[in-house]
matplotlib code that plots the C-alpha trace (Angstrom):
import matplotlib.pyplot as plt

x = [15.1, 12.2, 8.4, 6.4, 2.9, 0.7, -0.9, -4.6, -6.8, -7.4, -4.9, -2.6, 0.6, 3.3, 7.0, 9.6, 12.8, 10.6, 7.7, 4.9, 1.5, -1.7, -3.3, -6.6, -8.2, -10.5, -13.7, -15.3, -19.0, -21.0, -21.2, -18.4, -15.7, -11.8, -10.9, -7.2, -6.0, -5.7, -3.6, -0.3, -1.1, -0.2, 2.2, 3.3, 4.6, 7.7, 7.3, 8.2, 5.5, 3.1, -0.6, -4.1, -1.7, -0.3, 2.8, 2.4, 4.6, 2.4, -0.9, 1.3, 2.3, -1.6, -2.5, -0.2, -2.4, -5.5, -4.1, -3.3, -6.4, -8.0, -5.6, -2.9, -1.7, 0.9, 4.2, 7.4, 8.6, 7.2, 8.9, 8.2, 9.1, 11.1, 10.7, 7.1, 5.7, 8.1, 6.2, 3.3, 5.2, 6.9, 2.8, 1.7, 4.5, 3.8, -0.3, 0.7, 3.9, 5.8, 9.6, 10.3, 13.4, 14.8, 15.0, 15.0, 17.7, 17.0, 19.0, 18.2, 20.0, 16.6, 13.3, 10.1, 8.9, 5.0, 5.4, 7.5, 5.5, 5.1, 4.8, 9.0, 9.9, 8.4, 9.2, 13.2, 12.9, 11.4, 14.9, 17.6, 15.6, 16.0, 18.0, 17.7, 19.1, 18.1, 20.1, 17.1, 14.4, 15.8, 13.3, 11.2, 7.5, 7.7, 4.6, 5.7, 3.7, 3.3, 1.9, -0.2, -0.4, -1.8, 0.0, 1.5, 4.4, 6.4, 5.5, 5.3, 9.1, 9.7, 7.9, 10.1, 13.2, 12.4, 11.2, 14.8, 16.2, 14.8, 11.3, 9.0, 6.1, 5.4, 2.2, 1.5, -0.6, -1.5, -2.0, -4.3, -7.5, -7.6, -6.7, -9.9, -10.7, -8.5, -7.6, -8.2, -6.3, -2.8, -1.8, -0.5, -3.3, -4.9, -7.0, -9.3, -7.8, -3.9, -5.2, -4.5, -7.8, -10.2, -8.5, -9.4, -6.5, -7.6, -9.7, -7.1, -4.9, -2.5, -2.2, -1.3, 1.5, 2.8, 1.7, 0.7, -1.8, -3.1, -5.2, -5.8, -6.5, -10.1, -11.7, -12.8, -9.4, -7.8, -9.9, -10.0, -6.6, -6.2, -8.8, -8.2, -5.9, -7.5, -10.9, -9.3, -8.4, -11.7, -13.2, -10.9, -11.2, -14.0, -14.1, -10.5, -9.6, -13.2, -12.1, -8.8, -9.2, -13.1, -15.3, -13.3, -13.0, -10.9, -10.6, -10.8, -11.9, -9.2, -10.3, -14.1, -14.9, -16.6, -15.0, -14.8, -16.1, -18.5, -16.5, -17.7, -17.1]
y = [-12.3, -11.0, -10.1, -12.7, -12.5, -12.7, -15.6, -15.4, -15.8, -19.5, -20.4, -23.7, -22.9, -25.3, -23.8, -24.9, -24.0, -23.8, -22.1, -21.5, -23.8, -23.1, -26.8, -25.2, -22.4, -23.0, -20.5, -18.5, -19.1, -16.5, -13.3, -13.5, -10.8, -11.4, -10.8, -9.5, -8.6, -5.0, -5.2, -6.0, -3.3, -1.5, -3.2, -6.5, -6.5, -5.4, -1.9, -3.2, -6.6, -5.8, -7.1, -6.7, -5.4, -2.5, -2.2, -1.8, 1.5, 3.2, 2.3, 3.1, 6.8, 7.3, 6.1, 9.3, 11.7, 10.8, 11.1, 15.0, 15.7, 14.5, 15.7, 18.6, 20.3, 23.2, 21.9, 22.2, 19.0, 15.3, 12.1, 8.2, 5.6, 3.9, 1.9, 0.8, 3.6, 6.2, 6.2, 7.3, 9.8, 11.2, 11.3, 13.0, 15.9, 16.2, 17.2, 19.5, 20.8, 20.3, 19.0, 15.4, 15.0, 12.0, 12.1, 8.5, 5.7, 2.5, -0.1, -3.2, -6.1, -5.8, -7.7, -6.0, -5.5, -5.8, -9.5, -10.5, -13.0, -10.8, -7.3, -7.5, -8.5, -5.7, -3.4, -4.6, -4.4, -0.4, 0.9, -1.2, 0.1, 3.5, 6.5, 9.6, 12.7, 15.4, 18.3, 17.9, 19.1, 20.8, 23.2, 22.3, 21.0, 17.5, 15.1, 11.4, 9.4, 5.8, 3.0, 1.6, 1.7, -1.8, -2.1, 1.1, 0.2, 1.5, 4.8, 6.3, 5.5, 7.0, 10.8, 10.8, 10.4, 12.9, 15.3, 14.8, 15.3, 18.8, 18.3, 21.6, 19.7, 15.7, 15.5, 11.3, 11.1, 6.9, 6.3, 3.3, 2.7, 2.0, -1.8, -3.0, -6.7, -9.7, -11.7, -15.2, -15.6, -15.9, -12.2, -12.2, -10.1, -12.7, -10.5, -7.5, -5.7, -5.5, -3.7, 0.1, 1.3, -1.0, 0.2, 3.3, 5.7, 5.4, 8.4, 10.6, 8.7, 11.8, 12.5, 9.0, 8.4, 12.2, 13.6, 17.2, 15.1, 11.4, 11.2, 8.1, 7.6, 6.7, 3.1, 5.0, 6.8, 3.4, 1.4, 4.0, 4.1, 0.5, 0.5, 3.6, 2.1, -1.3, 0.5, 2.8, -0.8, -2.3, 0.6, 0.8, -3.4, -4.6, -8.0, -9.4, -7.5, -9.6, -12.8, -12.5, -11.3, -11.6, -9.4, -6.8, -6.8, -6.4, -8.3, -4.9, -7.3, -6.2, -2.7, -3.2, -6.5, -7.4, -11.1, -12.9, -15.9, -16.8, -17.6, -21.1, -20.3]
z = [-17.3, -19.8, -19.3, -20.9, -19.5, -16.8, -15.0, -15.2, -12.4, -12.2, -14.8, -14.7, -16.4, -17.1, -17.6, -19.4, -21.2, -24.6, -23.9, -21.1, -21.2, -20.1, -18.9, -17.4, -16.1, -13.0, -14.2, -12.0, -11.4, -14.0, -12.7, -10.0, -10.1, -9.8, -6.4, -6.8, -3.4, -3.3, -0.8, -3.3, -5.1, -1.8, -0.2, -0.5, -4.3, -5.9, -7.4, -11.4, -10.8, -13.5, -12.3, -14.8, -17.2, -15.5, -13.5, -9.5, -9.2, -11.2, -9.5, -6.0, -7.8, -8.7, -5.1, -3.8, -6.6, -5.3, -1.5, -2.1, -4.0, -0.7, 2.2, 1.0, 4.2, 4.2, 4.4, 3.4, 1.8, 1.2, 2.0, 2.6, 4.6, 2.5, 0.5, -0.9, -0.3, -2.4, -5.5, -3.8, -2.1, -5.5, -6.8, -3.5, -4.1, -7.8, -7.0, -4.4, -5.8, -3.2, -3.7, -2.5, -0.2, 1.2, 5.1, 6.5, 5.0, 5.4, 6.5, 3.6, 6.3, 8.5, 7.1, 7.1, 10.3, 9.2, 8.9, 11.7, 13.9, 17.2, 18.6, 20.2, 16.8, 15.2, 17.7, 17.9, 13.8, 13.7, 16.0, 13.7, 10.2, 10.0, 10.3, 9.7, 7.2, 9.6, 7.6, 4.7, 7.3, 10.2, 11.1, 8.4, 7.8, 6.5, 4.9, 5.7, 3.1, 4.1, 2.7, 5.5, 9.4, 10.1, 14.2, 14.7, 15.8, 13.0, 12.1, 15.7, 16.6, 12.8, 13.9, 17.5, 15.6, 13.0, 15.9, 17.9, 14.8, 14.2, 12.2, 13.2, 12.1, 11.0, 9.1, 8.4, 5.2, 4.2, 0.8, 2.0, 3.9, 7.5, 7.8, 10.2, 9.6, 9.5, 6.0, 6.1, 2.5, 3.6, 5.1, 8.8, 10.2, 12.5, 14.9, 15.0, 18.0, 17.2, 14.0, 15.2, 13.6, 15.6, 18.9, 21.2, 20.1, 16.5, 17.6, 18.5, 16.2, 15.4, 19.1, 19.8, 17.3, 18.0, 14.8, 13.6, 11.4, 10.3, 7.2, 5.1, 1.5, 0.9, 0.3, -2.9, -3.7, -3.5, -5.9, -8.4, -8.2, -8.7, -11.3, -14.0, -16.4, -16.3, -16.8, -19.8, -21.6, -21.0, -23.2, -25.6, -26.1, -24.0, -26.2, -25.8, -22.1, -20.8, -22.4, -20.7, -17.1, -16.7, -14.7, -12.9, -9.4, -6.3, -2.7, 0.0, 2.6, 5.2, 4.4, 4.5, 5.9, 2.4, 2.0, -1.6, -0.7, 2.0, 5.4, 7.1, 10.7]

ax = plt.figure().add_subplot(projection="3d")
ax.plot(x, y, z, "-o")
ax.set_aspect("equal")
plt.show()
C-alpha cells in the first residue's frame, strides 16, 4: 500500500481501482473551526497515520518535548508503557538527556485494555499484558512515560511490578491532559466518575497509584504540540493550507469540557 492523501473534514470520497473521487464536501458554517479529535493524536491512532499533513509519531515525540520542558525529575532512565506512548517517551529522554531503556514487554495477543467494556475486563487485561525486564533498572530511578491515565487501572499494577522487580524509584509522567469529561462522539468514556481525575484520589494521585511522582502534560503543551507543524505550513502557504483544511482547530472536549457542537440534553 501507498500514501495518497488525506480525507478532508467533511469530504465524500469515492474509491476505486483507478483513482479516488471527491463527490462533496459538507462545509462548515463560516467561522467554525475543524474539530479533529485530539485525542488520536494521543492515543487511539497508529503511530505512521499522517493527520493535517503531519504524521502522528511525530506529534506523539513532540508531546514527550514539551512534557520534560514542563516536568524533568532526577532519574536514571526513561521508558513507556508500550506501545503508543514510546515516541513520546524517546522525545521525553531526548530534552532531558536521559537514555531510553526498555523495561516492560508487551504481550501483542491481549487487546487494549482501555477499551474493554468493563472495569474486570480491564483489570484481567493489565496482569496478562505486561512483563517485565527488571535487569535494565534494578536499583535504578526510572520515568514511565504514558500516554494517558483515563481509569487507572493500568498503570498502578504497572509501578507494583516494577517495584517487586527492583525499581528504587517510579516517577509516572503523562504526555496528555487529565481526561475529566465524557465524549459523546464515539470514545468509550461514558461517565464522569470512572474518569480517575474527577475522583477523590486524583489529589493524592501519586500516593494512590504508588508513585514517587504524577505529572501531566498541559492542556497547552498538548495543543501546541498538536498544532506547530500545521501552524509552520499555514505561514509559509496560508492561501492553499486554508482552502484545504479550513480554519484550524481541535476537539479537547474530554480534556476541558469545551464540546464542538452544542449538546441537546
Amino acid at each position: 500500500s501507498r500514501y495518497y492523501r488525506e480525507v478532508l473534514p467533511g469530504e465524500i470520497v469515492k474509491i476505486s481501482r483507478h483513482d479516488v473521487q471527491t463527490l462533496d464536501v459538507v462545509r462548515r458554517s463560516e467561522g467554525d473551526p475543524s474539530a479533529f479529535c485530539i485525542f488520536e493524536y494521543v492515543y487511539f491512532a497508529r503511530p505512521d497515520s499522517i493527520f493535517e499533513g503531519q504524521m502522528v509519531y511525530s506529534v506523539r515525540r513532540r508531546c514527550g518535548q514539551q512534557l520534560a520542558i514542563e516536568a524533568p525529575v532526577e532519574a536514571d532512565l526513561v521508558s513507556t508503557v508500550p506501545e503508543s506512548a514510546t515516541p513520546a517517551a524517546l522525545g521525553y529522554a531526548q530534552k532531558c538527556g536521559l537514555p531510553y531503556v526498555e523495561v516492560l514487554c508487551k504481550n501483542r495477543y491481549v487487546g487494549r485494555t482501555f477499551i474493554q467494556p468493563n472495569m474486570r475486563l480491564r483489570q484481567l487485561g493489565v496482569a496478562k499484558k505486561f512483563g517485565v525486564l527488571s535487569d535494565n533498572f534494578k536499583g535504578k530511578r526510572v520515568v514511565i512515560i504514558d500516554d494517558s491515565i483515563v481509569r487507572g487501572n493500568t498503570i498502578s499494577p504497572i509501578i507494583k511490578l516494577l517495584r517487586e522487580s527492583g525499581a528504587k524509584e517510579v516517577h509516572i509522567r503523562v504526555a496528555s491532559p487529565p481526561i475529566r469529561f465524557p465524549c459523546y462522539m464515539g470514545i468509550n468514556i461514558p461517565t464522569k466518575e470512572e474518569l480517575i481525575a474527577n475522583r477523590p484520589e486524583f489529589h493524592d494521585l501519586a500516593n494512590y497509584i504508588g508513585a514517587d511522582s504524577v505529572v501531566y502534560l498541559s492542556v497547552e503543551g498538548l495543543v501546541s504540540s498538536v498544532q506547530e507543524s500545521i501552524k509552520a505550513r499555514q505561514e509559509n502557504n496560508p492561501k492553499t493550507h486554508k482552502s484545504l483544511m479550513g480554519k484550524l482547530g481541535h476537539c479537547t472536549a474530554c480534556l476541558t469540557g469545551d464540546y464542538p457542537v452544542e449538546l441537546e440534553w
